[in-house]
N, C-alpha and C positions, 0 to 999 in steps of 0.2 A: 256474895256482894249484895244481897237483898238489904238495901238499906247503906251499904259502904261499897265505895270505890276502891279499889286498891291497883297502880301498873306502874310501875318505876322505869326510870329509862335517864342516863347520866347524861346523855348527850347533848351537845347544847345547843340554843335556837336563833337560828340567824336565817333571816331574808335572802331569797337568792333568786337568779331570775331562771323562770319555766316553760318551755314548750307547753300549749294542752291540749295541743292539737288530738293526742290520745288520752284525753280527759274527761273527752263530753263527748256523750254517744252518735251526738249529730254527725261528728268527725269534722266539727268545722276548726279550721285554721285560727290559732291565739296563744297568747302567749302573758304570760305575767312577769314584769319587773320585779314584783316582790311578792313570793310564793316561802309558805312554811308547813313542813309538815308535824306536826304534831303525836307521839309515838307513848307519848308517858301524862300519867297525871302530874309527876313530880314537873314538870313543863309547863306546867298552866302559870306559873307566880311570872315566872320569867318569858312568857309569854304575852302576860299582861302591860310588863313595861315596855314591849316593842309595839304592841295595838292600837294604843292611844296615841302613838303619833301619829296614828293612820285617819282620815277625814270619813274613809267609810273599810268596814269589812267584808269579806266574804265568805261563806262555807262551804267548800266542796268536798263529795264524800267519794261516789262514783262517775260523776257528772250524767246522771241518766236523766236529770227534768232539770236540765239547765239549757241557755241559750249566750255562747260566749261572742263579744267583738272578736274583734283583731288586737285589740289589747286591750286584758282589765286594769283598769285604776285603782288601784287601793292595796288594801295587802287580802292576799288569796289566803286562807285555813284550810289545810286539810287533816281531819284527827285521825286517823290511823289506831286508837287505843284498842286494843283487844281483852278478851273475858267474858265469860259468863259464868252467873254465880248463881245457888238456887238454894231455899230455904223454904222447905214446909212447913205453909202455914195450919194446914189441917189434912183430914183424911179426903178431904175435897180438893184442894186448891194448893199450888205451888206458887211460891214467887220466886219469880226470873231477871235480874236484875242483868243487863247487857250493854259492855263499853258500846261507845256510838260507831267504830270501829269497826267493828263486824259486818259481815256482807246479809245481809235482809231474809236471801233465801236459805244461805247455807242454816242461820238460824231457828228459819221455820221449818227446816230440814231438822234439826237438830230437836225441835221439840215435837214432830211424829214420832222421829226412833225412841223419845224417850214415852212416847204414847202421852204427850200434855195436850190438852186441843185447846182450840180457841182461835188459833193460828193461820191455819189450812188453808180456809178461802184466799189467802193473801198468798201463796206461794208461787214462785217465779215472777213477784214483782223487782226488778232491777234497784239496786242502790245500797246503802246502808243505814243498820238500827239507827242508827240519828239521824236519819233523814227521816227516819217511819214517822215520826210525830209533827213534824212540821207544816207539810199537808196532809197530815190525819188518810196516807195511803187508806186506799179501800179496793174491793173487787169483791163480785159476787156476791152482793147482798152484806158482805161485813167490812168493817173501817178498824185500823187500828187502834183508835180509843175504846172500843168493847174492850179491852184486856189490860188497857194502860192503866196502870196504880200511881206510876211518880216517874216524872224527869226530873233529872240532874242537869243542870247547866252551869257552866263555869262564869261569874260576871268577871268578864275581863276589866271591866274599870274599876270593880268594888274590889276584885281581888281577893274573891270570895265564893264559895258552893252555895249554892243556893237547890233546893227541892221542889220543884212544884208538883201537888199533889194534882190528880188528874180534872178535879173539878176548879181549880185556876188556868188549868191550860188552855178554856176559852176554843177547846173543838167544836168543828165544826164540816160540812161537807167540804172537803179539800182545803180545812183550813185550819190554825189554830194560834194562840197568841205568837208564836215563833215564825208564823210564816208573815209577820209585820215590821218592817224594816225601823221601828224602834226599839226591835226586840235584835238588831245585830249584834251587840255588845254583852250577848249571853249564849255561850258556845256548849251544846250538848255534847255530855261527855258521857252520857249513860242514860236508860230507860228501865224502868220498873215496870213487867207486866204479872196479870195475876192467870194463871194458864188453869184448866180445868186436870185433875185429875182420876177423879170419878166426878157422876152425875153431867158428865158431859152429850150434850146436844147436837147434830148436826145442821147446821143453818146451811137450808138451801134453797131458803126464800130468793132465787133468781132463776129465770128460767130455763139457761144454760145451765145449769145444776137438776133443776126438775126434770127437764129433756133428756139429761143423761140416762143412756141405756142402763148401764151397770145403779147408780145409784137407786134409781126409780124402778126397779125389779127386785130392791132388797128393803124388808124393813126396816126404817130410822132407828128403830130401838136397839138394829145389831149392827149398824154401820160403824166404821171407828174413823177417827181424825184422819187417819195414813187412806183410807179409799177414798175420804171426799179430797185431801191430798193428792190423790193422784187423778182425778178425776179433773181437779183445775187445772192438772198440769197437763192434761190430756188437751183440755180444751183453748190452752194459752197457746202448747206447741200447732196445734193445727190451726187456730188464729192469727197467731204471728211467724208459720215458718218462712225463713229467708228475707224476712225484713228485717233492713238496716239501716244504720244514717236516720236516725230517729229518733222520738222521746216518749214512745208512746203514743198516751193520746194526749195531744195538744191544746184540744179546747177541755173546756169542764160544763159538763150536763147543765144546765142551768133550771132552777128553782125558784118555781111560781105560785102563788096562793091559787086555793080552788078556784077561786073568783075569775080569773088571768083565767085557767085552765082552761073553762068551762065558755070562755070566749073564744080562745084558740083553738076549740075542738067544732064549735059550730061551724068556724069556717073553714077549718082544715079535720074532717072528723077523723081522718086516719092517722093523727099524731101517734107519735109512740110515749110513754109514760109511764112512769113508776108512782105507785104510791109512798107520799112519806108521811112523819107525826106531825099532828096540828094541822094536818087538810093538805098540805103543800102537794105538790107535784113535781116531779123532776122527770123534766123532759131529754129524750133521747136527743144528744146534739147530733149524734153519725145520722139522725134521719133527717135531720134540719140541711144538713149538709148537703146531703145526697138530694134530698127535693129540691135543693136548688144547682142542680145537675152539676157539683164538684165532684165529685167521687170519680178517679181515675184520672183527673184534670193533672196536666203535667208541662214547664216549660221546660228548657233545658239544664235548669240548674236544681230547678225544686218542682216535686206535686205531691198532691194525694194520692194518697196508696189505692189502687184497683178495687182492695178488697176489703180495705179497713177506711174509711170515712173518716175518722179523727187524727188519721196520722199523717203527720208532712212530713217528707222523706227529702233528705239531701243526694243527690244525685250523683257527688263527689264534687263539686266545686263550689259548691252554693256557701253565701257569709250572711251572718247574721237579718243583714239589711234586705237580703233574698227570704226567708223564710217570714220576715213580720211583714213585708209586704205583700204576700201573697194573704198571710193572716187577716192584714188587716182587711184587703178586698173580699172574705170570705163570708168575714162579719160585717160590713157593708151589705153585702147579699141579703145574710140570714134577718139583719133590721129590717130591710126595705119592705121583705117580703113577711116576717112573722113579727115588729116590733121588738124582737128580742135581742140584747145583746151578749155574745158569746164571750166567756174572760178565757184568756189561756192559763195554761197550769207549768207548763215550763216557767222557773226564774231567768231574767235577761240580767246581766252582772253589769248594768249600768247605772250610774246614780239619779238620774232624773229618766226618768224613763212614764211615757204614756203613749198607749196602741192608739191610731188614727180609726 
């Protein structure tokens, strides 16, 4: 499928109404009027004539960085298409073409056993290959644009496939032209990445990777993709075990010029920070958090995880209107105190929507 789609499926597509309450990882309580799930390419034409009666869309794949009401408006997507196709571009490099359908890890699973790298650092993130490119997923030092060659998305108004090659997709740190709600009306139905198969490198420019026992006692030159693979996965399950009711991490690192930095660090000198290109900095939000003594903070419906800083955990009853409030008091906090403001990374499936 490098380059072509192909998934048939005769069945036909009609609006029905959905529970999702086991949708969205939060486990919050919601439901949609008009839910369709999508299973076949041959789907997309006639898919198209039901969309545009709709005033807005939505995309769901997993529901793992979503934030649902109590009921969405509009018509809910969910593609289901499955496939992976692969064509050797050289003695170096494989292209890996994958419906959006696919679950994110079994995939990166799928390109260890076949020994492709590039992948690794990203494994046991939650969702699906078509969610990968929307917020340009990342972990440990790499983002899913290092490897993307081309999306496929379907324009439901033009009625049409359209390719975008990676240098129009507009990535960006947790961002990319898809993740901008005039980009609704263009449904990923597949991703094109380019995977190493020789002359592959292990990136482990983050310091949970350096730290690693096992990695950092073996030379890089004999590491393979499947050790630093298990190595993230060593250190997601000991990070995240028995957290639930969640989306990960909620807020997004926020990114400042040196200038900013080098003012932020006079007066607070123990910021935590990453280096990025063109001077930038990207500041640790879980330390922003935690300095302003939320970490562990909990009412009876919603709080901060004990142990993880950027995660807001549903407690089992908490609704939408419980989790952005507590958001928004958070980053209230983090302005007062660092001038800075926090964006979340969860989508909220409402049409006008802005965090106080």
């Amino acid at each position: 499928m490098a380059g072509t789609l192909i998934s048939r499926n005769r069945n036909a597509v009609r609006p029905y109404f959905r529970r999702l309450d086991n949708f969205n990882t939060f486990g919050l309580r919601s439901c949609a009027s008009d839910y369709i799930v999508i299973s076949a390419l041959d789907l997309l034409d006639e898919l198209s004539g039901i969309a545009t009666a709709y005033s807005h869309i939505w995309i769901i794949g997993d529901g793992s960085n979503i934030i649902l009401p109590a009921r969405v408006h509009g018509l809910v997507i969910q593609p289901t298409i499955r496939g992976v196709h692969t064509k050797i571009e050289s003695d170096d490099e494989v292209i890996v073409t994958v419906c959006s359908g696919e679950k994110w890890h079994d995939f990166v699973v799928w390109c260890v056993e076949h020994q492709l790298g590039g992948l690794e650092n990203l494994a046991m993130i939650p969702g699906t290959v078509g969610a990968s490119p929307v917020q340009n997923i990342g972990a440990y030092g790499a983002e899913v644009s290092d490897c993307i060659e081309a999306v496929f998305v379907w324009d439901l108004k033009g009625k049409r496939m359209i390719r975008f090659p990676s240098s129009e997709c507009m990535f960006g740190y947790r961002t990319s032209r898809f993740s901008s709600s005039s980009e609704m009306w263009h449904l990923i139905v597949g991703v094109v990445y380019k995977l190493k198969r020789k002359g592959w490198r292990p990136n482990l420019n983050h310091p949970e990777l350096m730290n690693d026992s096992y990695l950092s006692q073996n030379d890089t030159q004999e590491l393979t993709p499947k050790e630093v693979f298990r190595a993230v996965c060593d250190i997601r399950q000991q990070k995240f075990a028995g957290i639930h009711h969640c989306a990960g991490s909620f807020f997004k690192n926020p990114v400042v010029s040196r200038e900013r930095f080098r003012q932020l660090q006079a007066l607070h000198p123990g910021i935590v920070s990453q280096s990025l290109s063109q001077g930038q900095r990207k500041l640790a939000a879980a330390w922003l958090i935690e300095q302003c003594g939320w970490k562990g903070y909990n009412t009876t419906r919603v709080g901060i995880h004990k142990n993880q800083a950027l995660i807001i955990v549903n407690h089992g009853e908490a609704t939408s209107e419980d989790l952005l409030e507590l958001a928004s008091t958070v980053r209230k906090s983090i302005y007062n105190r660092y001038s800075i403001f926090l964006q979340i990374e969860p989508v909220y499936f409402v049409e006008t929507f802005h965090l106080r």
